[in-house]
C-alpha positions in Angstrom: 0.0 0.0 0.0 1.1 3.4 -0.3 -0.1 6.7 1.4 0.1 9.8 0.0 1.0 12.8 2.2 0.6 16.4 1.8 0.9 19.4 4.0 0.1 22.7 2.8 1.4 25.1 6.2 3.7 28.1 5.6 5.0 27.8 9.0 7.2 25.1 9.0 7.9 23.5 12.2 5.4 25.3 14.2 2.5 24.4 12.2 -0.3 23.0 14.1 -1.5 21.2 10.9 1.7 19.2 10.6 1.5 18.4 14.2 -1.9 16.8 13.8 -0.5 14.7 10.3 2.4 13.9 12.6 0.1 12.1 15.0 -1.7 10.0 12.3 1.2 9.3 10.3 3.1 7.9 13.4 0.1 5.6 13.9 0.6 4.6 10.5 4.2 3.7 10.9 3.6 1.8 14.1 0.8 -0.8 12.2 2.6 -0.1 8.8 6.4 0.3 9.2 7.1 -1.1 5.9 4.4 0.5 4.1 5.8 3.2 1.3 4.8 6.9 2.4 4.7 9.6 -0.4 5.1 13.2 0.8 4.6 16.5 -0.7 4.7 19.7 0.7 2.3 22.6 -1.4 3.3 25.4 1.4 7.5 25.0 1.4 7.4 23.8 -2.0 4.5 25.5 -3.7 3.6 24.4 -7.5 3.9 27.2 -10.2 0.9 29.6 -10.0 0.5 29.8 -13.5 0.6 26.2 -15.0 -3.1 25.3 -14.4 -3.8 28.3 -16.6 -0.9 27.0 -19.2 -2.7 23.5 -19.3 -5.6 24.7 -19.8 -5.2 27.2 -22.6 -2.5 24.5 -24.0 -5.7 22.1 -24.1 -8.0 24.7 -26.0 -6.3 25.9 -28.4 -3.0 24.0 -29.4 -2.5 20.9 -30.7 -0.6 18.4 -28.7 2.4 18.0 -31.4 2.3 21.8 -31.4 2.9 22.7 -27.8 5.7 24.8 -26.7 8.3 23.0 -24.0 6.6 25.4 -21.5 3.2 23.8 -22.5 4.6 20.3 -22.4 6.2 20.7 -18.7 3.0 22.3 -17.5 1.2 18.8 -18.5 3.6 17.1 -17.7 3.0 18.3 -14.1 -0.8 18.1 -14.0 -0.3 14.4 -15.1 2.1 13.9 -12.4 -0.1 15.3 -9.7 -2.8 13.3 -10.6 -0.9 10.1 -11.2 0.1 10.6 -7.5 -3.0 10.8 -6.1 -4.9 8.1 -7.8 -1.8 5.8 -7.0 -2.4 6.2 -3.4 -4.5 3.7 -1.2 -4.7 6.3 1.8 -4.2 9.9 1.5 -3.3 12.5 4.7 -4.1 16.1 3.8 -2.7 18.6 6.2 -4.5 22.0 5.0 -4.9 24.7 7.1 -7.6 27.8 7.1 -5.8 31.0 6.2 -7.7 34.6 5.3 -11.0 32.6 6.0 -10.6 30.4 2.8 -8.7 27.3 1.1 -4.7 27.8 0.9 -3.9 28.9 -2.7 -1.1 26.5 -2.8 -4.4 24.0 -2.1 -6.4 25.5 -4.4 -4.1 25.6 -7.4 -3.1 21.8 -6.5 -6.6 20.9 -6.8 -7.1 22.7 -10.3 -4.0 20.9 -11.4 -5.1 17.7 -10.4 -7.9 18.2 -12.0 -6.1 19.3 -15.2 -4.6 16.2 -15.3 -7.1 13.8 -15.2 -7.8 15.7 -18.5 -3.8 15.1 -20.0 -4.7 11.7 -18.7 -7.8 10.8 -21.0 -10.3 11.1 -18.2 -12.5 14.3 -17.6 -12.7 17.1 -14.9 -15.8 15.2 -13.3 -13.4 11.6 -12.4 -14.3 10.5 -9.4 -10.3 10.8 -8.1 -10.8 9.0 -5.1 -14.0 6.6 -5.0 -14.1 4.7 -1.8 -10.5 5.7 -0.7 -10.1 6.6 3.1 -8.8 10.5 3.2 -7.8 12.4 6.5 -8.2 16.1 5.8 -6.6 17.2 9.0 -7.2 21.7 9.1 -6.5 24.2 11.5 -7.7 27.5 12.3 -6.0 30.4 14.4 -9.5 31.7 15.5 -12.8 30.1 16.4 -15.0 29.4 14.0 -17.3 27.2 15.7 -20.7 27.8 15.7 -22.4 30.2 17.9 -19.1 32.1 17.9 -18.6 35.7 16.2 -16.9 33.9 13.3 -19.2 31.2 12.5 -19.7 31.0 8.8 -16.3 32.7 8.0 -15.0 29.3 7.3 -14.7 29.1 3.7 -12.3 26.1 3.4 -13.7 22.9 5.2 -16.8 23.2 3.5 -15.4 23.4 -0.2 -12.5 20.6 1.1 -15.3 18.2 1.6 -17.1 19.2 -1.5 -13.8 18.7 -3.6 -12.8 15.8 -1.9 -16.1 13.6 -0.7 -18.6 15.1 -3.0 -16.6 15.1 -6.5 -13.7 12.8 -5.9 -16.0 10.2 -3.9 -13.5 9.9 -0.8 -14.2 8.3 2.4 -13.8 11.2 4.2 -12.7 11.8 7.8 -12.3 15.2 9.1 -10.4 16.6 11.7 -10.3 20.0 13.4 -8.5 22.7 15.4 -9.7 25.8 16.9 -7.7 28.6 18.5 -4.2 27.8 17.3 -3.2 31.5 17.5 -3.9 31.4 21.5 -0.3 32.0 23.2 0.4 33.9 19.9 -1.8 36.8 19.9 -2.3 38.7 23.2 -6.1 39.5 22.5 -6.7 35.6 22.6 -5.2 35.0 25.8 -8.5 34.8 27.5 -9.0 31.9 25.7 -6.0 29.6 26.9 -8.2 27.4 29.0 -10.6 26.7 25.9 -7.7 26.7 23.0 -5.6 23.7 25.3 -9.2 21.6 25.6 -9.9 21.7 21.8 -5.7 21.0 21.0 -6.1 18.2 23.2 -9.3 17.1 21.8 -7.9 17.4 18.1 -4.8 15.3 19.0 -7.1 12.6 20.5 -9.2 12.6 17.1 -5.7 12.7 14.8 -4.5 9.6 16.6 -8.0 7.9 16.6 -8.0 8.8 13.0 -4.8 7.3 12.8 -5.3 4.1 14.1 -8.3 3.6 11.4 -6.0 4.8 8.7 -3.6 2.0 9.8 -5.9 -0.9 11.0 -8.2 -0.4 7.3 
């Protein structure tokens, strides 16, 4: 089997979405040790902005035999993404919530993705992931919860599970944070108390999601 990783955080080692894809992937090593793990990181290394556009117009309006090297290594990449992602048996996506919406490194690996099962032969409505178990771990430096000042502003779990359960047929688990910017911003420091209950309570559902992963 192999699982597909990918984070998408821009802040490195202090990320509380790679914290949370720490915890399930260790639970994956511990049942799966010899198990092959595929990794890629959309925040660190981020794919070009402008090749989803490239493939597209490539696809339009020039013939294949026809297509500039720039063209050709813009497919090229779409085709890979995909490829990687339908070769997976399990998939771990670390994406966090930032300016109340989906990452544009997410966002632009999802159009490419899709772009590719188009190189491919397929068509932008293939069902990616049909019956594959996918972890979308996300995090969020406010609260979003409902009943909160914020609820609604949360623009990216809602079109994550569209993408990836609704479209790309994924057996979808979910897993939250609130609060991560409590202990970074002064103004949230009422909210210590609350922000450690719901860390806690989003590790415990990382590892249980974890052990699921692994034991499936």
């Amino acid at each position: 089997m192999t699982l597909l990783r990918i984070d998408a955080s821009i802040l490195g080692p202090i990320s509380a979405s790679k914290e949370l894809a720490d915890l399930v992937l260790a639970e994956w090593a511990a049942e799966r040790p010899d198990e092959q793990v595929v990794t890629r990181h959309l925040g660190t290394d981020p794919l070009p902005a402008d090749a989803w556009a490239i493939v597209v117009e490539a696809a339009h309006n020039t013939p294949e035999d026809q297509r500039s090297d720039v063209q050709k290594a813009a497919g090229t990449l779409a085709k890979e993404l995909h490829d990687e992602l339908v070769a997976a048996n399990a998939v771990v996506l670390a994406f966090p919530l930032y300016n109340y919406g989906v990452s544009a490194h997410v966002k632009n690996w999802i159009d490419l993705v899709i772009a590719g099962a188009v190189v491919t032969g397929g068509t932008s409505r293939d069902r990616l992931l049909e019956g594959k178990p996918v972890v979308l771990l996300t995090t969020r430096g406010g609260n979003y919860s409902k009943g909160t000042p914020k609820e609604g502003w949360d623009h990216s779990t809602p079109f994550l599970r569209r993408v990836l359960a609704d479209a790309w047929g994924a057996d979808l688990t979910v897993v939250e944070r609130e609060f991560t910017l409590v202990g970074i911003k002064p103004e949230l420091d009422q909210f210590a108390e609350l922000a450690a209950q719901l860390k806690e309570a989003a590790h415990e559902a990382a590892t249980a999601a974890g052990k699921a992963l692994a034991a499936g």
